[in-house]
Biopython code that builds the backbone (N, CA, C, O; Angstrom):
import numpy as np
from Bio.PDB.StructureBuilder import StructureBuilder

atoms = [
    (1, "UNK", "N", (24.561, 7.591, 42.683)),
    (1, "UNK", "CA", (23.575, 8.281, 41.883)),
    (1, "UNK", "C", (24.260, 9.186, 40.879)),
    (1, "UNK", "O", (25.433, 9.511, 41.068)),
    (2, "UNK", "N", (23.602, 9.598, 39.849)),
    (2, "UNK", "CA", (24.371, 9.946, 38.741)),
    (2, "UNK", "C", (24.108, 11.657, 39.298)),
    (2, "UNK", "O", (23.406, 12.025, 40.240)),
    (3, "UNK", "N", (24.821, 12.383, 38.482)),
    (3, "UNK", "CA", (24.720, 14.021, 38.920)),
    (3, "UNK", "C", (23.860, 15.132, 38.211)),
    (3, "UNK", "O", (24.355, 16.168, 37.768)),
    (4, "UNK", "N", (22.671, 14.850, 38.155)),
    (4, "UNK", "CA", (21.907, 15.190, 37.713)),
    (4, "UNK", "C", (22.062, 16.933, 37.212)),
    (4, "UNK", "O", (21.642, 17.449, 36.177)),
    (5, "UNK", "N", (22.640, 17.421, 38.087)),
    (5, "UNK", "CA", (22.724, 18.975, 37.554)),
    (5, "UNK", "C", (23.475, 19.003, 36.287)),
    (5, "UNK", "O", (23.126, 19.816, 35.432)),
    (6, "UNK", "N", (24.744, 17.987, 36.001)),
    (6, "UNK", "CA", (25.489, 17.958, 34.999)),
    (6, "UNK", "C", (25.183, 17.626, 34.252)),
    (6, "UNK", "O", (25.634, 18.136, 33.227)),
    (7, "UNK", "N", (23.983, 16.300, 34.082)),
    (7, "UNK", "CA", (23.376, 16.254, 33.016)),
    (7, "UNK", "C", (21.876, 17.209, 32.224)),
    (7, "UNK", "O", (21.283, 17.081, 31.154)),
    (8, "UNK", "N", (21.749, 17.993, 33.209)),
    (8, "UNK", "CA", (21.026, 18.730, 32.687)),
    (8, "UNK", "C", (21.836, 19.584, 32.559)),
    (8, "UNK", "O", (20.995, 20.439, 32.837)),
    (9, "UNK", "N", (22.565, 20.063, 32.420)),
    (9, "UNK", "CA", (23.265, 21.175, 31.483)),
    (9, "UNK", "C", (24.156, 20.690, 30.318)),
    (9, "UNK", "O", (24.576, 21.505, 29.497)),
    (10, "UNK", "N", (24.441, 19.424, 30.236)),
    (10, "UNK", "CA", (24.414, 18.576, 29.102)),
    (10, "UNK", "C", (23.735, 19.084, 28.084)),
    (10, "UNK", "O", (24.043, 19.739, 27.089)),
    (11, "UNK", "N", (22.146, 18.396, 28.793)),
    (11, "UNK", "CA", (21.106, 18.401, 27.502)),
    (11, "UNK", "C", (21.115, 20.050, 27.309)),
    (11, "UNK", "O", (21.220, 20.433, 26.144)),
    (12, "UNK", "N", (21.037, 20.849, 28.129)),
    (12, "UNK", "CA", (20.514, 22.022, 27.487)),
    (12, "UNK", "C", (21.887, 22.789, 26.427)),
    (12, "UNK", "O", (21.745, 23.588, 25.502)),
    (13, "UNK", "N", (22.956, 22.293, 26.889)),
    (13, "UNK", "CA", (23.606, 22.739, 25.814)),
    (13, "UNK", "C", (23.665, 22.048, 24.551)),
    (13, "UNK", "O", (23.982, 22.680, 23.543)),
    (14, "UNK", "N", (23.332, 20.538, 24.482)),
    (14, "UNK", "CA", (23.274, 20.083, 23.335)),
    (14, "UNK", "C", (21.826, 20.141, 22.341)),
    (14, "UNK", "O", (21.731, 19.652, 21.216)),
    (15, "UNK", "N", (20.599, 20.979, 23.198)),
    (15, "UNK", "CA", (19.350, 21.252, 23.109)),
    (15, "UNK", "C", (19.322, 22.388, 21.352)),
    (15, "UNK", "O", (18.390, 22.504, 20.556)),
    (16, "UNK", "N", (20.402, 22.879, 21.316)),
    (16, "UNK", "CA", (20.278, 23.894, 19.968)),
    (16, "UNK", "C", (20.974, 23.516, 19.298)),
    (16, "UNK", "O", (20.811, 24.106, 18.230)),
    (17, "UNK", "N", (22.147, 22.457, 19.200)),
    (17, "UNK", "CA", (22.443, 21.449, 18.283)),
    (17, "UNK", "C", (21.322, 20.454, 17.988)),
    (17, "UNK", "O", (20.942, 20.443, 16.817)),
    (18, "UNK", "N", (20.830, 19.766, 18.687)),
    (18, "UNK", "CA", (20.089, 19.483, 18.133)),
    (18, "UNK", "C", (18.854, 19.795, 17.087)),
    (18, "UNK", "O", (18.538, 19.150, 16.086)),
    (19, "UNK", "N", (18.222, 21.050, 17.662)),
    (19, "UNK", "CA", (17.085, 21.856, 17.205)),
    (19, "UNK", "C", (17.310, 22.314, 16.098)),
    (19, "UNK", "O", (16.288, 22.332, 15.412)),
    (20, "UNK", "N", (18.626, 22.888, 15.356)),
    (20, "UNK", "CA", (19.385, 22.964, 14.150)),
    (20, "UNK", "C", (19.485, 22.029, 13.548)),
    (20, "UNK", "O", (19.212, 22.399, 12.406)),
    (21, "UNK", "N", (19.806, 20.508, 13.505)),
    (21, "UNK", "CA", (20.019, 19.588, 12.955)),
    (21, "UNK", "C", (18.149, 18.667, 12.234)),
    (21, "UNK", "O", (17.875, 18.020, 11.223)),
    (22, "UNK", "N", (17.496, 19.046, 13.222)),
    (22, "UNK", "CA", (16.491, 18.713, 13.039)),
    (22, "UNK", "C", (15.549, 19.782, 11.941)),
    (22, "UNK", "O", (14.483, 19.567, 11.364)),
    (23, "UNK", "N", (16.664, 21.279, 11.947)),
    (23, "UNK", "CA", (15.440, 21.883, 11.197)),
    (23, "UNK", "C", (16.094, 22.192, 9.905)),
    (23, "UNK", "O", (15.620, 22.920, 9.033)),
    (24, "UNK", "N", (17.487, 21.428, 9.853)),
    (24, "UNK", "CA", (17.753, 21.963, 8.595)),
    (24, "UNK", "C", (17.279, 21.569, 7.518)),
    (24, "UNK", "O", (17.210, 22.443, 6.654)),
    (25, "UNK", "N", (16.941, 20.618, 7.257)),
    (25, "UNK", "CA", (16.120, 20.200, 5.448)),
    (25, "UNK", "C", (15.185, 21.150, 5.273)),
    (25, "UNK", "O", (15.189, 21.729, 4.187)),
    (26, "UNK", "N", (14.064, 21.569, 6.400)),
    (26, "UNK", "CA", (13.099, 23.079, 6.395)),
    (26, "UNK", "C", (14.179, 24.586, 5.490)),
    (26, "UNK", "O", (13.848, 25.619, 4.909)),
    (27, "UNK", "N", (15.486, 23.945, 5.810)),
    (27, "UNK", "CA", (15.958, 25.724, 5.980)),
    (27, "UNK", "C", (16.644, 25.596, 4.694)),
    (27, "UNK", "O", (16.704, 26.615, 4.007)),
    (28, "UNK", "N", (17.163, 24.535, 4.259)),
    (28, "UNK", "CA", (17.676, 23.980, 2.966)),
    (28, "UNK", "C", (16.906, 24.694, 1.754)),
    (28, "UNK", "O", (15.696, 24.905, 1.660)),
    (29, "UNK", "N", (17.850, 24.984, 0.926)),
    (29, "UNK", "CA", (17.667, 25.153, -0.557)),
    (29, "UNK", "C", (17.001, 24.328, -1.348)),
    (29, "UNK", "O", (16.247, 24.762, -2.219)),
    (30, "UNK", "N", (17.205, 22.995, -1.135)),
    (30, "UNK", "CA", (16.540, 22.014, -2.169)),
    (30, "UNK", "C", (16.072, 21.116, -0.933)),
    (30, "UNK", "O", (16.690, 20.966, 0.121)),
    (31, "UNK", "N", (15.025, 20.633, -1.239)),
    (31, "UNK", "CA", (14.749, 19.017, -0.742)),
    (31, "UNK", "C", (15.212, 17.998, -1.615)),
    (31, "UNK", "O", (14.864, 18.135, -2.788)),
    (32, "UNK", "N", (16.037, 16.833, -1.286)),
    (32, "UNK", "CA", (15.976, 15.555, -1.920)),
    (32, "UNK", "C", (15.067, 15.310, -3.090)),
    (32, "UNK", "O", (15.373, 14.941, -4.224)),
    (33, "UNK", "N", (13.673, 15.642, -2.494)),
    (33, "UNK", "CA", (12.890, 15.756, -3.834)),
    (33, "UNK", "C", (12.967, 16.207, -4.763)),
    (33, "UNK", "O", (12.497, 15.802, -5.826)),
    (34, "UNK", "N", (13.672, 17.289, -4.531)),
    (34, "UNK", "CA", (13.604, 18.420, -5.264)),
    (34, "UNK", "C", (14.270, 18.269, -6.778)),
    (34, "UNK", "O", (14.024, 18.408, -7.976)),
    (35, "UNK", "N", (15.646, 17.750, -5.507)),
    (35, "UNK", "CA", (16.963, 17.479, -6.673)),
    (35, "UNK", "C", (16.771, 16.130, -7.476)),
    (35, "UNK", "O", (17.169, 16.064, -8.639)),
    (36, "UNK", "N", (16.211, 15.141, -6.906)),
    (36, "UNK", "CA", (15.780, 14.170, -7.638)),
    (36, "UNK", "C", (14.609, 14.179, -8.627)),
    (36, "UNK", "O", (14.645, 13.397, -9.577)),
    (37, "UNK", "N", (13.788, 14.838, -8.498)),
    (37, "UNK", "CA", (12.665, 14.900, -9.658)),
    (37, "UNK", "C", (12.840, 15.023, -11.117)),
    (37, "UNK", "O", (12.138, 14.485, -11.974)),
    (38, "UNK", "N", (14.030, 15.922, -11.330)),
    (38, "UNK", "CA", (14.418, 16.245, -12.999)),
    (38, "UNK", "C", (15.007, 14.692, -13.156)),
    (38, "UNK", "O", (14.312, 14.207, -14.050)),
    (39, "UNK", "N", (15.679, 13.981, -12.841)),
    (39, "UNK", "CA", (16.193, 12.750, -13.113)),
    (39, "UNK", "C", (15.164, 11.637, -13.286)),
    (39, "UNK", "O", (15.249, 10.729, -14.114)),
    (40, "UNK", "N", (14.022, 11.848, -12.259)),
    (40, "UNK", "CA", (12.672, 10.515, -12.242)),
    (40, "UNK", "C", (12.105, 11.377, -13.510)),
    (40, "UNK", "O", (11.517, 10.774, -14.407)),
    (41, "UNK", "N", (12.259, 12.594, -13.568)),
    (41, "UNK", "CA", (11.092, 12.973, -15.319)),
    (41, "UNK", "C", (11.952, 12.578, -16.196)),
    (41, "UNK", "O", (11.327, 12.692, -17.251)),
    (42, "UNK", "N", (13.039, 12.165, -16.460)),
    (42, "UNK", "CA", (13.990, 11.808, -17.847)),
    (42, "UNK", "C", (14.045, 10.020, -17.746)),
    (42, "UNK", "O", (14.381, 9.250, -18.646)),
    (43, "UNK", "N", (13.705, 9.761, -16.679)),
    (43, "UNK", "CA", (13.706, 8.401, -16.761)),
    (43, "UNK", "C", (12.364, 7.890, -16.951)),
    (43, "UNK", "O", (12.156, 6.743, -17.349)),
    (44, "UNK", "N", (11.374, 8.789, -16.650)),
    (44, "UNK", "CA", (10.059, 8.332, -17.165)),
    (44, "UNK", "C", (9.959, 8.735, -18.852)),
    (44, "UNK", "O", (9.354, 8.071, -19.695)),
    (45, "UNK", "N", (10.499, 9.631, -19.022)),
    (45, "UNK", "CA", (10.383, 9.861, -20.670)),
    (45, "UNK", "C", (10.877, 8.719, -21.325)),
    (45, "UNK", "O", (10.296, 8.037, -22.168)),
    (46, "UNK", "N", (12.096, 8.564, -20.819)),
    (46, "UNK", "CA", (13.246, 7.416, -21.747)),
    (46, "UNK", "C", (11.895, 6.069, -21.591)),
    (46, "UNK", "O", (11.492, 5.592, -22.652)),
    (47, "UNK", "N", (11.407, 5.650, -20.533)),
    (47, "UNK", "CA", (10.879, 4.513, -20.278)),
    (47, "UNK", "C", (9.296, 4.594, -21.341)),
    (47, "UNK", "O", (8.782, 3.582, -21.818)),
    (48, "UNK", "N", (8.848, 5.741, -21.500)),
    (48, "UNK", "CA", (7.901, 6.291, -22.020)),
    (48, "UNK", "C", (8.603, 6.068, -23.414)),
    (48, "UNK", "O", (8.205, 5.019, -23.921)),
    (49, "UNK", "N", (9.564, 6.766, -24.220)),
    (49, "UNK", "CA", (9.615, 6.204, -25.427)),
    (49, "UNK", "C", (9.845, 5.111, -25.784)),
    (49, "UNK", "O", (9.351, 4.619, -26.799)),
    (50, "UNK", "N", (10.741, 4.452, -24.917)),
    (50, "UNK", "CA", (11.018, 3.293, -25.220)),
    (50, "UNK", "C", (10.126, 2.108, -25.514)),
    (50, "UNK", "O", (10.271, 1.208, -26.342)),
    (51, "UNK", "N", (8.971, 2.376, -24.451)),
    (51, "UNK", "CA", (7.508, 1.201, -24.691)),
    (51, "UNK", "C", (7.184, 1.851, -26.165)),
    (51, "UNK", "O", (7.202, 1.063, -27.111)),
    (52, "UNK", "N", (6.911, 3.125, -26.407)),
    (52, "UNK", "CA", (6.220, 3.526, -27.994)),
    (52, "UNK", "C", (6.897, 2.534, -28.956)),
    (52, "UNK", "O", (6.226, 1.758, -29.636)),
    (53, "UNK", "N", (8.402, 2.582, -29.003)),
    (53, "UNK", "CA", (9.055, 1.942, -30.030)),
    (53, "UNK", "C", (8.734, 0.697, -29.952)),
    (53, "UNK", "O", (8.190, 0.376, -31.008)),
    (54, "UNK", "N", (8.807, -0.295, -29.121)),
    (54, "UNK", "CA", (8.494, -1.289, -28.803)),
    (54, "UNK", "C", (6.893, -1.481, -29.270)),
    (54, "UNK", "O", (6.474, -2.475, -29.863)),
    (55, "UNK", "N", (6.343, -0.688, -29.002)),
    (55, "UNK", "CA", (4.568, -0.950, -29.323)),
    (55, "UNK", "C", (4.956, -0.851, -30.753)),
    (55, "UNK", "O", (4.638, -1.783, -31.492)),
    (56, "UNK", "N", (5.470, -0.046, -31.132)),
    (56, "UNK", "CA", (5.224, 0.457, -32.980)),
    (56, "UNK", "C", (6.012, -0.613, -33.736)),
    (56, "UNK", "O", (5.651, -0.948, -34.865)),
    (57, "UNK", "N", (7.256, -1.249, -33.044)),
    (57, "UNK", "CA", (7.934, -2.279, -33.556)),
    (57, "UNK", "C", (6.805, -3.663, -33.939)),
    (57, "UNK", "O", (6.633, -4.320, -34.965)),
    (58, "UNK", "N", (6.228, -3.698, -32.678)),
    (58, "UNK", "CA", (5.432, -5.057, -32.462)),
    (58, "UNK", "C", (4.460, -4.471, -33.721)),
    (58, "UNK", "O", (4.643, -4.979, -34.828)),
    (59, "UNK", "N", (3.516, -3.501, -33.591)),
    (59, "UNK", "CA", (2.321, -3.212, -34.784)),
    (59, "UNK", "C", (3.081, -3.320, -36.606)),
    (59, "UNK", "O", (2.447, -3.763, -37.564)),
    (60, "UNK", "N", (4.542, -2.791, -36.679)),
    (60, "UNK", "CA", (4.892, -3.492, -37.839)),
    (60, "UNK", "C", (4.892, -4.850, -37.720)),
    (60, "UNK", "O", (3.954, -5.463, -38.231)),
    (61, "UNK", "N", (5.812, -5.487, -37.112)),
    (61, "UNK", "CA", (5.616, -6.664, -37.117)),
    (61, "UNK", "C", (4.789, -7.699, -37.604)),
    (61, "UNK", "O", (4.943, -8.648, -38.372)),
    (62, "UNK", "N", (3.283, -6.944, -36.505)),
    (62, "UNK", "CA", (2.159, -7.727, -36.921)),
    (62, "UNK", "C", (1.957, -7.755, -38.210)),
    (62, "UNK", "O", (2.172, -8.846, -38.738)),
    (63, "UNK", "N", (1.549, -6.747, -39.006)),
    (63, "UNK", "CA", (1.363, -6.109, -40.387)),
    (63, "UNK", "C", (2.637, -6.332, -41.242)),
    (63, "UNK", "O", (2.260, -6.096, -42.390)),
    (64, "UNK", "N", (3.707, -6.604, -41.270)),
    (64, "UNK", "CA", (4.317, -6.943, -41.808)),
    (64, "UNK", "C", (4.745, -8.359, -42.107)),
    (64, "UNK", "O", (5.051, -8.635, -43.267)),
    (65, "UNK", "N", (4.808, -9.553, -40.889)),
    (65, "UNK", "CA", (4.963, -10.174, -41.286)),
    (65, "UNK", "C", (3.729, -11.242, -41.096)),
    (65, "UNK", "O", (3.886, -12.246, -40.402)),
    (66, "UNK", "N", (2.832, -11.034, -41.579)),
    (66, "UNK", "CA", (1.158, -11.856, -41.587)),
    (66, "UNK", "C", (1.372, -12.742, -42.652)),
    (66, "UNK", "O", (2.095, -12.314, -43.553)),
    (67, "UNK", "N", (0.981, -13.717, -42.750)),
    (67, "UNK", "CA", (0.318, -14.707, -43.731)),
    (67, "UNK", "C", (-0.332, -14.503, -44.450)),
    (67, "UNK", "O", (-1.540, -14.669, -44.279)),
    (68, "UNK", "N", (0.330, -13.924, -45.894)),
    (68, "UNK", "CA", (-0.706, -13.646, -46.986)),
    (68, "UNK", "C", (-2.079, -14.577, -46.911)),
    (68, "UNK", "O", (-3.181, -14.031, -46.970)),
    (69, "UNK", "N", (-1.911, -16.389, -46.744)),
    (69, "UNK", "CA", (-2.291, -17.220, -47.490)),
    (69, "UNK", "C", (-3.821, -17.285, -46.595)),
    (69, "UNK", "O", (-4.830, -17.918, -46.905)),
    (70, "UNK", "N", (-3.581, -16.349, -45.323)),
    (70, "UNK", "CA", (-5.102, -16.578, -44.348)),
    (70, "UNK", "C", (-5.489, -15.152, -44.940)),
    (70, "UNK", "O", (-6.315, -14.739, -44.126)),
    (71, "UNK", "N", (-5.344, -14.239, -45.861)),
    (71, "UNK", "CA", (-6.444, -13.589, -45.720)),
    (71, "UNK", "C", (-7.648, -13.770, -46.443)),
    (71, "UNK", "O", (-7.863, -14.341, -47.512)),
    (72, "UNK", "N", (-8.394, -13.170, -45.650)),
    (72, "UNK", "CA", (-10.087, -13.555, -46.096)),
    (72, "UNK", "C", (-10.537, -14.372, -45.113)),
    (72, "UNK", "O", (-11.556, -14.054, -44.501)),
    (73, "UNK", "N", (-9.867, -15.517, -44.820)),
    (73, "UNK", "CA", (-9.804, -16.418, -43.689)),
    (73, "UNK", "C", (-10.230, -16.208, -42.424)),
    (73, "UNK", "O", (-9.579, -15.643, -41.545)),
    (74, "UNK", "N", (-12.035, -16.953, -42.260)),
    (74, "UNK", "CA", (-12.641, -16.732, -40.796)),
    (74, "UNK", "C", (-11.975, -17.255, -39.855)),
    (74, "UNK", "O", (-11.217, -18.190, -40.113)),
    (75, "UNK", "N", (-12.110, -16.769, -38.558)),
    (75, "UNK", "CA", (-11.485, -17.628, -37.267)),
    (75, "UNK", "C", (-12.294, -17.798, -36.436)),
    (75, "UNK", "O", (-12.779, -16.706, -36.142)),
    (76, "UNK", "N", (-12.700, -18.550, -35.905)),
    (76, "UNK", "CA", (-13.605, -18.743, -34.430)),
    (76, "UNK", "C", (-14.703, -19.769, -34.808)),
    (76, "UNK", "O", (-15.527, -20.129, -33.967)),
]
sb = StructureBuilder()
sb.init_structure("model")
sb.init_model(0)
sb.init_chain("A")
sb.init_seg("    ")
for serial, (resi, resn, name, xyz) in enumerate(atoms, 1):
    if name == "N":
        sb.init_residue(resn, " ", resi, " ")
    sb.init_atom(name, np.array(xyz, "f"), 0.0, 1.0, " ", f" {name:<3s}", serial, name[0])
structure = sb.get_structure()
């Protein structure tokens, strides 16, 4: 049989290592989130201008390079 008194004084000494390890992100300065958020807002901007240009590229496009020879020209 295993020695039960020894392992309970095991756990209880490893009982506030643990309890520390578990509470440190609470006791922490930053969360993960925290530190990551300024980086997800610059990558949503970049991704954010980048579609504008792309939209405004495509709207010249359209308007720029149209077929004089259909305008006036019904469709449907």
């Amino acid at each position: 049989m295993r020695n039960w008194p020894a392992v309970r004084a095991r756990l209880a000494a490893l009982l506030p290592t643990l309890a520390a390890a578990l509470a440190a992100p609470v006791f922490a300065d930053q969360t993960n989130y925290q530190e990551t958020l300024p980086l997800v807002y610059v990558i949503l901007i970049i991704s954010v201008v980048g579609a504008g240009l792309v939209f405004a590229f495509l709207l010249y496009a359209i308007v720029h390079f149209r077929d004089p020879a259909t305008k006036g020209r019904r469709y449907g």
